[in-house]
KOLBATI-28554 format. One record per residue (C-alpha): x, y, z. Coordinates in pm, whole numbers, padded with zeros to 5 digits, always signed. Layout:
residues N
XYZ;...
end
This chain:
residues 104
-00744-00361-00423;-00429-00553-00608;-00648-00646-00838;-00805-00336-00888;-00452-00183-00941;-00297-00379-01169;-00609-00388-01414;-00572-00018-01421;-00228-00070-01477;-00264-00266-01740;-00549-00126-01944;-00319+00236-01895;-00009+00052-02072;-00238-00055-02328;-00361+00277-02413;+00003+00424-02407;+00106+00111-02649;-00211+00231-02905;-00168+00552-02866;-00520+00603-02750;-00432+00861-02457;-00673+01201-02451;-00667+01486-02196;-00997+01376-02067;-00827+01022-02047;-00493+01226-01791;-00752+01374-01626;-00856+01048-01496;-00602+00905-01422;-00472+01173-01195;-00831+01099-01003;-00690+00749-00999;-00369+00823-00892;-00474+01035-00597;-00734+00785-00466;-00471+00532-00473;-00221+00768-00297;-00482+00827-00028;-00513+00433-00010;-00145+00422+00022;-00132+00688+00316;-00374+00519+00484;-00215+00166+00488;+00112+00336+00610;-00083+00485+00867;-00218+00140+00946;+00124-00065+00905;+00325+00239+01163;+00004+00190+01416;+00067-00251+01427;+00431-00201+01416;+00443+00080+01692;+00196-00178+01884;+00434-00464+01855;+00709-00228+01942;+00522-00137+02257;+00401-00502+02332;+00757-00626+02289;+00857-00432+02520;+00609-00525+02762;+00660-00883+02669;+01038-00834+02821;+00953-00646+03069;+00669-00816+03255;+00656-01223+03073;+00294-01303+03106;+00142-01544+02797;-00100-01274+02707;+00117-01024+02600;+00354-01265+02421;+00056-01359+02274;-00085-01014+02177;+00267-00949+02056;+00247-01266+01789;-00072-01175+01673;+00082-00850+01573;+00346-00911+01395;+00192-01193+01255;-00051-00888+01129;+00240-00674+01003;+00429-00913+00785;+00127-00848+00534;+00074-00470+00609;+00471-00421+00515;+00429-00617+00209;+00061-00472+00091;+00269-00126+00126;+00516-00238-00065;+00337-00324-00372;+00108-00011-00376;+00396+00221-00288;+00564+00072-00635;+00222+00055-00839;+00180+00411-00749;+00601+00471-00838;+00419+00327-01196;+00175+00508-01222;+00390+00832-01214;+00624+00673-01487;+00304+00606-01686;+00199+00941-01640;+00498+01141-01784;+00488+00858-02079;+00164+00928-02171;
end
């Protein structure tokens, strides 16, 4: 999906730079936009879930110290740390898109 994104944000700052932007050509890229905003909801649905999880299982880790949930609790963060920064970059590729958008 990064490289999915940045392709299309590339090839849309190309257009902008020749001048080469239609109606038909805003058109799509709203479509683009909004599936990209629905991939973006999504993952923050995703990254609250594992960090709610982790949350939870940290608390359980405290609270009752068996190696499983310490365990379970690792895995999950170790699973956030990329959800937070995948989130990140298409929360500001979208942010780009916009400002491409009124440019254009």
């Amino acid at each position: 999906m990064k490289k999915q994104i940045k392709e299309y944000i590339k090839e849309v700052e190309e257009k902008i730079y020749k001048n080469e932007i239609t109606q038909e050509y805003k058109k799509d890229m709203l479509n683009y936009i909004s599936f990209y905003q629905h991939e973006r909801l999504i993952h923050l649905i995703v990254t609250l879930f594992v960090g709610i999880c982790a949350i939870i299982f940290f608390l359980a880790m405290l609270y009752f110290e068996k190696l499983t949930i310490t365990i379970i609790f690792i895995i999950l963060i170790i699973l956030f740390i990329p959800y937070i920064f995948h989130y990140y970059f298409l929360e500001n590729s979208i942010q780009k898109l916009y400002t491409l958008y009124k440019k254009s």
